[in-house]
LOSEZA-819447 format. One record per residue (C-alpha): residue number from 1; residue in three letters; x, y, z. Coordinates in steps of 0.2 Angstrom, whole numbers, padded with zeros to 4 digits. Layout:
BEGIN
num_residuo_x_y_z
NUM_ALA_X_Y_Z;
...
END
This chain:
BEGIN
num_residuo_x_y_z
1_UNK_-0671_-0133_0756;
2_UNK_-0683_-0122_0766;
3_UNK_-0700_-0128_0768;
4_UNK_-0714_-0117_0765;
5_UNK_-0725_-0111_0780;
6_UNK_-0722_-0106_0797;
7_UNK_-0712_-0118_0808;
8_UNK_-0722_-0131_0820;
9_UNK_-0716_-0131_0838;
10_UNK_-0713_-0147_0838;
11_UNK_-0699_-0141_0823;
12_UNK_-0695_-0125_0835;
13_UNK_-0690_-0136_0849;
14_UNK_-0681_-0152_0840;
15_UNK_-0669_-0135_0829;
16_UNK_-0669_-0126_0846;
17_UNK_-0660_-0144_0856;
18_UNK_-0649_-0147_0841;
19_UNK_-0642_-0130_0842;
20_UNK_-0641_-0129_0864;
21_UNK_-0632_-0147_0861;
22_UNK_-0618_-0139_0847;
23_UNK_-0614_-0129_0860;
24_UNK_-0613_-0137_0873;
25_UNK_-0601_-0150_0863;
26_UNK_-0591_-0133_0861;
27_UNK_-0590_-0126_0879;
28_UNK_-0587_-0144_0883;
29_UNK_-0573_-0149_0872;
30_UNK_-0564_-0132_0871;
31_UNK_-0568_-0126_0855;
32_UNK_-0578_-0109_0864;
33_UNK_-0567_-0104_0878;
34_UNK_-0574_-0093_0893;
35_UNK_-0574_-0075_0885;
36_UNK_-0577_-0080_0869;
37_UNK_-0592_-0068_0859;
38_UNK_-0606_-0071_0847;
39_UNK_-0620_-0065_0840;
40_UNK_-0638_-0074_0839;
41_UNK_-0636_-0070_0819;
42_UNK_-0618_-0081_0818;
43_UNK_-0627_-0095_0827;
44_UNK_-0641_-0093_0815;
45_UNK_-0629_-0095_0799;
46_UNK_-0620_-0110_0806;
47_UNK_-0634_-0119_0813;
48_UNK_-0645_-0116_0797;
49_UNK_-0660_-0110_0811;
50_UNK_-0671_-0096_0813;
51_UNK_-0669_-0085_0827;
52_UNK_-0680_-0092_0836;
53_UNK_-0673_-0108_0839;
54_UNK_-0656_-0100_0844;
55_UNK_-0665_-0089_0856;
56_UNK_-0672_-0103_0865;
57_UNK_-0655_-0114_0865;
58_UNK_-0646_-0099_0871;
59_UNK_-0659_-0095_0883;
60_UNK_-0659_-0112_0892;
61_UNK_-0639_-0111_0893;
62_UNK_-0640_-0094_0900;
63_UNK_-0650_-0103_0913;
64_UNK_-0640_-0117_0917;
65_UNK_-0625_-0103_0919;
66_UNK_-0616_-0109_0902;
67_UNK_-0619_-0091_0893;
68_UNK_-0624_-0073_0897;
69_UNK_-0629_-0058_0887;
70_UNK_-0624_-0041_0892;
71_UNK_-0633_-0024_0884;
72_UNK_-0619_-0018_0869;
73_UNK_-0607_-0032_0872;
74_UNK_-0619_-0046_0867;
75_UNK_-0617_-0065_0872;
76_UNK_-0603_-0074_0878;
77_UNK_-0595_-0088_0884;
78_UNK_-0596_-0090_0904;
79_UNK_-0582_-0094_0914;
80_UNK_-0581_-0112_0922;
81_UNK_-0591_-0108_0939;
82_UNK_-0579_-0120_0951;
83_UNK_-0588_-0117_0966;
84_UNK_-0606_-0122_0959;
85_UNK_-0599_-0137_0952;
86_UNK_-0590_-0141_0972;
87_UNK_-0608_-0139_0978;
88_UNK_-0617_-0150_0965;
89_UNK_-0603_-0163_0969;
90_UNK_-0607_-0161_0988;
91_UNK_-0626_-0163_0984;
92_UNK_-0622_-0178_0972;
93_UNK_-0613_-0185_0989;
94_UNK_-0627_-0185_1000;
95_UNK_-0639_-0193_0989;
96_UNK_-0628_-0208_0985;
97_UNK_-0622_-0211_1002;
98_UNK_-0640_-0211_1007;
99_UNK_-0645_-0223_0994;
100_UNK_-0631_-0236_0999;
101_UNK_-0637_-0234_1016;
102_UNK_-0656_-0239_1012;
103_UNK_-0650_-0253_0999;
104_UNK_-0639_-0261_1014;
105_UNK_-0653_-0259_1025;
106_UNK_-0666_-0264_1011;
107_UNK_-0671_-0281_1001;
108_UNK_-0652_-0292_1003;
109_UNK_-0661_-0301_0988;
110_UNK_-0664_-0285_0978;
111_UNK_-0648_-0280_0984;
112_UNK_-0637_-0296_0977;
113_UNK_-0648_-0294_0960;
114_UNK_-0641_-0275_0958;
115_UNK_-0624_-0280_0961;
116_UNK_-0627_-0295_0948;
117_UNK_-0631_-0285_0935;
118_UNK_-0620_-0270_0938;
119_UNK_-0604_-0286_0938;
120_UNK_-0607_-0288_0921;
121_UNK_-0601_-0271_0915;
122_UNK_-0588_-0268_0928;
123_UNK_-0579_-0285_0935;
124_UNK_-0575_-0288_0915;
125_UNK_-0557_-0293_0909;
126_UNK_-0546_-0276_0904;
127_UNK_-0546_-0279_0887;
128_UNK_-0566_-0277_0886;
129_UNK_-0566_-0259_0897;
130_UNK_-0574_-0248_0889;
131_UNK_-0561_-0236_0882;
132_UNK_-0570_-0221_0875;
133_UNK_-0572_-0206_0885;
134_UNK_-0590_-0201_0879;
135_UNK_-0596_-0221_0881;
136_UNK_-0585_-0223_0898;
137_UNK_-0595_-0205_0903;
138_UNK_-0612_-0217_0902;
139_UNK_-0608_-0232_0907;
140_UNK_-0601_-0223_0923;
141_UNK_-0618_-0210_0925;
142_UNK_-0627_-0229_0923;
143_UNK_-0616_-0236_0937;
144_UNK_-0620_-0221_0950;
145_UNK_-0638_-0218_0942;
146_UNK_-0642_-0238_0947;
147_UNK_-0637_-0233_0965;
148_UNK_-0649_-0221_0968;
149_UNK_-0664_-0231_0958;
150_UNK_-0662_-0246_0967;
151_UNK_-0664_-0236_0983;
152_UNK_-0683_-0233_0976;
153_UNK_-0686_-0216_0982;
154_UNK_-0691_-0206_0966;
155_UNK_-0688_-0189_0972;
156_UNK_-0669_-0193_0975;
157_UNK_-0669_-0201_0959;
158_UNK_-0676_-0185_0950;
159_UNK_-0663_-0174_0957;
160_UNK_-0650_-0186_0955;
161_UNK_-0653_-0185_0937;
162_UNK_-0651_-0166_0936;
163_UNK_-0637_-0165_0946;
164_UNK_-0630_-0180_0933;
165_UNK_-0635_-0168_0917;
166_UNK_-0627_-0152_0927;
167_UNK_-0610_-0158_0930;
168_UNK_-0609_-0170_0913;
169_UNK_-0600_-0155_0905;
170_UNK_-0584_-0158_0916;
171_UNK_-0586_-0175_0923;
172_UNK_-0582_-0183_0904;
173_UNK_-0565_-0178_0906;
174_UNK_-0564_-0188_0917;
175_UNK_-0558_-0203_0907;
176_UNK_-0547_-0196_0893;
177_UNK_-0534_-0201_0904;
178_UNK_-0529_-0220_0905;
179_UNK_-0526_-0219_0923;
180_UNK_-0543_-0213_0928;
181_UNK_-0551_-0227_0916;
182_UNK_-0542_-0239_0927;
183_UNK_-0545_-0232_0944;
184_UNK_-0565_-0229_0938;
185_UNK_-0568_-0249_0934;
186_UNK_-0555_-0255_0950;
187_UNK_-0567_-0245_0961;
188_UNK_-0584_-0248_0955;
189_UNK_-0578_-0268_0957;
190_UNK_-0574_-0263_0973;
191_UNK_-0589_-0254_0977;
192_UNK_-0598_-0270_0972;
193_UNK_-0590_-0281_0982;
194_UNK_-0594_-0272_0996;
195_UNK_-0612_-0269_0993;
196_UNK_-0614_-0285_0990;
197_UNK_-0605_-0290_1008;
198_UNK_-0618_-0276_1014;
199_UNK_-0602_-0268_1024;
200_UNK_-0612_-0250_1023;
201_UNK_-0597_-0241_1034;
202_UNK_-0584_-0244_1020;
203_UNK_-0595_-0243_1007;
204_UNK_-0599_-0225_1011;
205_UNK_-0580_-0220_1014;
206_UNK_-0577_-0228_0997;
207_UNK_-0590_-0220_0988;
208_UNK_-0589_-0203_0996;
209_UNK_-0568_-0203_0991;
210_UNK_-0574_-0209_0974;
211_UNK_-0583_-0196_0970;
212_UNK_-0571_-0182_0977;
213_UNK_-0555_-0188_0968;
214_UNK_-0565_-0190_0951;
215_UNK_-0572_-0171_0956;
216_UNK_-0551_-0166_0959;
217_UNK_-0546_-0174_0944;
218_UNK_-0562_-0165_0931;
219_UNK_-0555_-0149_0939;
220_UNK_-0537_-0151_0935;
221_UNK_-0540_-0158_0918;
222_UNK_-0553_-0142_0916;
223_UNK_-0539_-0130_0917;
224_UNK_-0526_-0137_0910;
225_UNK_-0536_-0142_0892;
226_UNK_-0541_-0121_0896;
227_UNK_-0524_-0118_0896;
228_UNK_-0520_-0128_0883;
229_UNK_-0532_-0121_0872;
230_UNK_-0529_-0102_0876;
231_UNK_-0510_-0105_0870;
232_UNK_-0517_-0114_0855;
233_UNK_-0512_-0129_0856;
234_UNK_-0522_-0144_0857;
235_UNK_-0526_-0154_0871;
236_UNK_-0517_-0171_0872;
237_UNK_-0520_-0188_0881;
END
């Protein structure tokens, strides 16, 4: 039921994330493929929103390159930009691999404490892994996040965090795969073990493969699940 009087922007803004997130969900699981064409008035009906709201959703993904709007054609879907999400994985690199080098060269206390508490998520029995894709996604964003944190410079951590939010769309497919659920908690134990050995040399070449194969394996789940959904089928495990 509508309430009467104009909307508060407080309201604008909580109708205007609501909407950017159910599309976002959409570009990210497959359900609106790159090409795809809408309307602001088609958002509006499904989302029960004002204008408004959508405009600000769809401007913000325009922004972050998920959408574009064309003079005639309207909006559509963008396609996945491959080489902007190579150069946020490359940035993602260099931030981690400096913040293992000021954690081994930091506090060994505060060092063992990081890895103490990071053990108990990751160094766990395989029945109690974290199965879920969308859990799996946050618990593994927590692992890197903790990295950078514990390396106590706040600016890193700031852009850490953007890059984090920038690639999530393609780094939760990730773990629909069994393998890659494996492989993701048999590295981070390894990882540990040698941060906590302070072994900054193979710590780095760990991590920086780490992060490269996950970035292979997004890609090639990417376009096959496009593939997939372009034939109409669904896409499988």
């Amino acid at each position: 039921m509508m309430t009467s009087g104009p909307p508060t922007n407080a309201t604008r803004s909580h109708v205007a994330e609501r909407v950017y997130r159910g599309l976002l969900d959409d570009i990210a699981d497959f359900r609106m493929l790159p090409g795809d064409r809408f309307t602001e008035g088609d958002l509006s009906r499904r989302f029960s929103a004002s204008r408004t709201p959508v405009r600000d959703a769809l401007n913000l993904l325009k922004r972050e390159g998920y959408v574009d709007v064309r003079f005639r054609s309207g909006w559509h879907v963008c396609p996945f930009d491959f080489k902007r999400f190579d150069e946020l994985y490359e940035l993602r690199t260099i931030l981690e691999i400096a913040a293992v080098e000021r954690l081994c060269h930091g506090s060994n206390e505060a060092r063992q404490q990081l890895v103490a508490e990071l053990e108990k998520t990751w160094l766990v029995p395989e029945p109690e892994r974290e199965q879920e894709p969308k859990q799996l996604t946050a618990l593994d964003e927590g692992f890197h996040r903790s990295l950078v944190t514990a390396a106590g410079n706040r600016e890193m951590v700031a852009v850490h965090h953007e890059i984090t939010d920038k690639i999530r769309i393609v780094r939760r497919l990730d773990f629909i795969k069994e393998l890659r659920v494996a492989t993701t908690y048999h590295e981070h134990a390894k990882l540990l073990r040698l941060l906590r050995r302070g072994q900054l040399t193979e710590l780095q070449i760990l991590l920086r493969a780490h992060i490269e194969l996950s970035k292979q394996e997004v890609r090639k789940i990417t376009l096959h699940m496009l593939h997939e959904a372009r034939s109409g089928l669904q896409p499988r495990d």
